[in-house]
N, C-alpha and C positions, 0 to 999 in steps of 0.2 A: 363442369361447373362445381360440384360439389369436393372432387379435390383443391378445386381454388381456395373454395369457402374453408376450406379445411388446413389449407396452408398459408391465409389470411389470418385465423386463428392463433393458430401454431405462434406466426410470426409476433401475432399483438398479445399474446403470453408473454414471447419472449421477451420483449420491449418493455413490458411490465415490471417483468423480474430484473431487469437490469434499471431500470427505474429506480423501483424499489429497496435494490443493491447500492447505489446512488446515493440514495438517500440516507439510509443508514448507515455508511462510511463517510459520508459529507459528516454529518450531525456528530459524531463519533469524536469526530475534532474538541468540542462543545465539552461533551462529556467527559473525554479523558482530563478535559482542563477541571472541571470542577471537581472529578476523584483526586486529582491531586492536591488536590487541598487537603485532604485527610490519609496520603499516605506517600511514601517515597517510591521513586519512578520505575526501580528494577524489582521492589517486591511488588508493586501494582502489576508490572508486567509478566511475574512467576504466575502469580497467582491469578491473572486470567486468561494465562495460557495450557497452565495445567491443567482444568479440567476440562477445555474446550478437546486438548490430545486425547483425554480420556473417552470424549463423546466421539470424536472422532474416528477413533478408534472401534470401539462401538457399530460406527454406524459401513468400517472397514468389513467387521465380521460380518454384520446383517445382512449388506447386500455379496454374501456370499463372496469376493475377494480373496484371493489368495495372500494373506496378511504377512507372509515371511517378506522382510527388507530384502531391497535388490539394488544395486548398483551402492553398495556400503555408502563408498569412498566419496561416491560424489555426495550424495546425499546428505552425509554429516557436514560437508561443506557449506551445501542449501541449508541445511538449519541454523549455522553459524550465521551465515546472509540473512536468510529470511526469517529465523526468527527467535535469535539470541541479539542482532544487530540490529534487525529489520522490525520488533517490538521494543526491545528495550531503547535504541537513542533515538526514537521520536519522541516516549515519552519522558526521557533526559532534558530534550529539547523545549518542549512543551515548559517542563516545570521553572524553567527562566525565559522561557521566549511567548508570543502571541501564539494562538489558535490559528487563528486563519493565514498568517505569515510563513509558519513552521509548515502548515500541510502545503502549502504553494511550493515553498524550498523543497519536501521531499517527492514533490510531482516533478521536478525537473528531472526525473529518472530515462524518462522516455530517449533525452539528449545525452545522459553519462550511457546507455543501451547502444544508441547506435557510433559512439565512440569507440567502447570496449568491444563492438562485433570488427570494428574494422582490424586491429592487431590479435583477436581472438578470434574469430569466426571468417576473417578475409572479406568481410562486406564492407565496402568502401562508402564512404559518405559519397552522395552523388546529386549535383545540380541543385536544386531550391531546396534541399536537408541542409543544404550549409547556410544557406538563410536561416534556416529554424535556430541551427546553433547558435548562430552569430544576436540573434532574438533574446536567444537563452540565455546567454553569457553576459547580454548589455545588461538584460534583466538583475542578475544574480548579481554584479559589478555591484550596480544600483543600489542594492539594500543591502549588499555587505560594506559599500560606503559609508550606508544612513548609520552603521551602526558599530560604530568604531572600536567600541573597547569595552570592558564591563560583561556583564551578563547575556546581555542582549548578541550580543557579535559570538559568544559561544554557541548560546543557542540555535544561531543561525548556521556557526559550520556545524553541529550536530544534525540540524537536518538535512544541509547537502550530503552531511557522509550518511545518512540514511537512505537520502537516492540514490547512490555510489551502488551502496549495499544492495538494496532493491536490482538496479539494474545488472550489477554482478550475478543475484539470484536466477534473473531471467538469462543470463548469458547461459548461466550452469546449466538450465533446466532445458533450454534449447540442445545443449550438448547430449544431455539423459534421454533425450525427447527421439535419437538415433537407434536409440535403443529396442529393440522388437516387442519387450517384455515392458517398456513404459506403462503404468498405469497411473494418471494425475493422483486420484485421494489416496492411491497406498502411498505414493511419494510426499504428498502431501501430509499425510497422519506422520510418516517416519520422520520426514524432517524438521516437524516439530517434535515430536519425541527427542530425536535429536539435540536440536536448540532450545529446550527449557531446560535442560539438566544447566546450562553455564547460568541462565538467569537465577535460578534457584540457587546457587551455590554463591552467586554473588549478592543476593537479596539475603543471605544469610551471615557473608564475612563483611561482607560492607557494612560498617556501622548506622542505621539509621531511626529516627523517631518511630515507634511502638504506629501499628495503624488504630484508625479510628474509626470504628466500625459504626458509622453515623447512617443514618435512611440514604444520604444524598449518596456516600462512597456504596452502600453495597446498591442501590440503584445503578449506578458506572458499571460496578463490578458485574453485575447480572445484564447489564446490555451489552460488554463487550465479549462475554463467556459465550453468550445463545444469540444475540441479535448479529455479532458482528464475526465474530471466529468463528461460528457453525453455520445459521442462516444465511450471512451475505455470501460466505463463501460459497457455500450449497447452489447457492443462484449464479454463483458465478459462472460456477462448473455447469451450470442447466444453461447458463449463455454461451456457454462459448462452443458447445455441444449443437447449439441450433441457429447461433445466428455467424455473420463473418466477421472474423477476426478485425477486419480495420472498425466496421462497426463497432464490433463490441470497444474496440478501443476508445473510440470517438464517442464515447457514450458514456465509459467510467471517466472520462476527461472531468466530465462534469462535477465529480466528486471535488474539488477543489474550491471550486466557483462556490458551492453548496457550503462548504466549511466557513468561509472568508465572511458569506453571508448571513448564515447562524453564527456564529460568532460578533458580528457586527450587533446584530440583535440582542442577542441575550449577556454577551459580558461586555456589551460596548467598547468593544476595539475600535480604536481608529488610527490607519496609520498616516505617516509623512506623505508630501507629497513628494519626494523620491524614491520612497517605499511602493507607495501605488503606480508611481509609474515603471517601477522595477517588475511590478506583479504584472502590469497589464502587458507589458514587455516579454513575460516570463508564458504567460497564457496566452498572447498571440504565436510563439511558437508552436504551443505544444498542440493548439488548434490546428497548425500548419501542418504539424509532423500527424496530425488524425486526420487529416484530408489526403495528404498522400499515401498513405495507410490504407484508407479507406478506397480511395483511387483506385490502385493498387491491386487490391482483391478484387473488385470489380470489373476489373479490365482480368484479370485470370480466371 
């Protein structure tokens, strides 16, 4: 009885923290929009990556880690994905396109994932996965239709190629993940170490207006350093550590829905109604592809 109780606990921590995590990566949407009002997209992105690698790093040596980089090669590549590509053109994307539109376009990662495993990893698309695609794609058709030319329509392939990136990430890291000596946060810390040296370098050649270091921008800047680079991830690593994999997936799903809606709220987005049916299009999949997921691990 008392390990129940104990592992009813366990389980409604963990639920919590992915809640939590949810939360502050939904919301995050919100924020990065309104930092960008007071600065451009790749030095926003330098500058609250750096010091998150710093903490990170940090928190590599304290819990004792073996801090020397391993698997070089692959790894610079994950920084390049996850987070020279994977930070900097969301918020590319952002600074001409919607909050809650852009974070839906880079949640279609899930569907460019199980594309790229099938010529990469040999895992074949299989039975109602190709529903989900086929969801995915009418979706994404949709609102690349609504949005023909101009600003808006860059915006929007900037965030598919951020899910691209994303799911390229996951491809690489499933590859690493063979590895005996895989450790998540030392790969984690190097791969950022990694990919802020391109952001910095190009937040420095690229011409852009001076920032403006106003209450609202370093507010942004300090949610996404500690709340969202250090904290959510922290929790992430504490969910995936204790809960299963399809769960935890069907659970960060959430993060999207959570953007679309703080966003609706606080800068009153509202999209077309080809746009919303492109999205709900786009979210009926990826709910589909977290049920078999979730399936999945259950049945293993």
């Amino acid at each position: 009885m008392c390990a129940e109780r104990n592992s009813d606990t366990s389980t409604g921590k963990t639920i919590i923290a992915l809640a939590v995590m949810c939360l502050i990566w939904g919301y995050n949407w919100v924020v990065m929009k309104e930092g960008l009002r007071f600065c451009d997209p790749f030095v926003f992105a330098a500058i609250r990556v750096f010091p998150a690698t710093i903490i990170l790093f940090g928190i590599l040596l304290w819990r004792r880690k073996d801090w020397r980089p391993r698997q070089v090669g692959w790894t610079v590549l994950l920084g390049i994905l996850s987070t020279t590509i994977g930070y900097g053109f969301p918020l590319w994307a952002l600074a001409g396109g919607t909050a809650g539109k852009t974070a839906i376009l880079l949640y279609t990662m899930p569907f460019w994932t199980i594309i790229l495993a099938w010529p990469i990893l040999g895992e074949r698309i299989r039975g109602i996965e190709w529903l989900a695609v086929v969801l995915a794609f009418a979706g994404l058709a949709m609102i690349m239709a609504d949005n023909t030319a101009g600003a808006n329509l860059w915006a929007s392939i900037l965030a598919v190629i951020s899910g691209i990136s994303w799911a390229g990430s996951a491809i690489v890291t499933r590859i690493m993940r063979r590895s005996p000596d895989f450790d998540v946060l030392s790969v984690t810390t190097w791969q950022m170490v990694y990919g802020v040296g391109p952001l910095v370098l190009i937040g420095i050649l690229v011409p852009s207006a001076p920032v403006q270091w106003t209450p609202v921008f370093i507010a942004a800047l300090l949610y996404n350093i500690f709340l969202v680079s250090v904290v959510a991830l922290l929790l992430w690593f504490y969910v995936l550590e204790r809960l299963e994999a399809g769960m935890a997936t069907m659970g960060m799903l959430v993060t999207p829905v959570l953007a679309l809606i703080s966003a609706r709220i606080q800068l009153g987005e509202v999209t077309s109604s080809l746009e919303s049916l492109g999205i709900i299009l786009i979210l009926s999949g990826i709910g589909l592809l977290g049920s078999i997921a979730f399936l999945r691990n259950r049945r293993a």
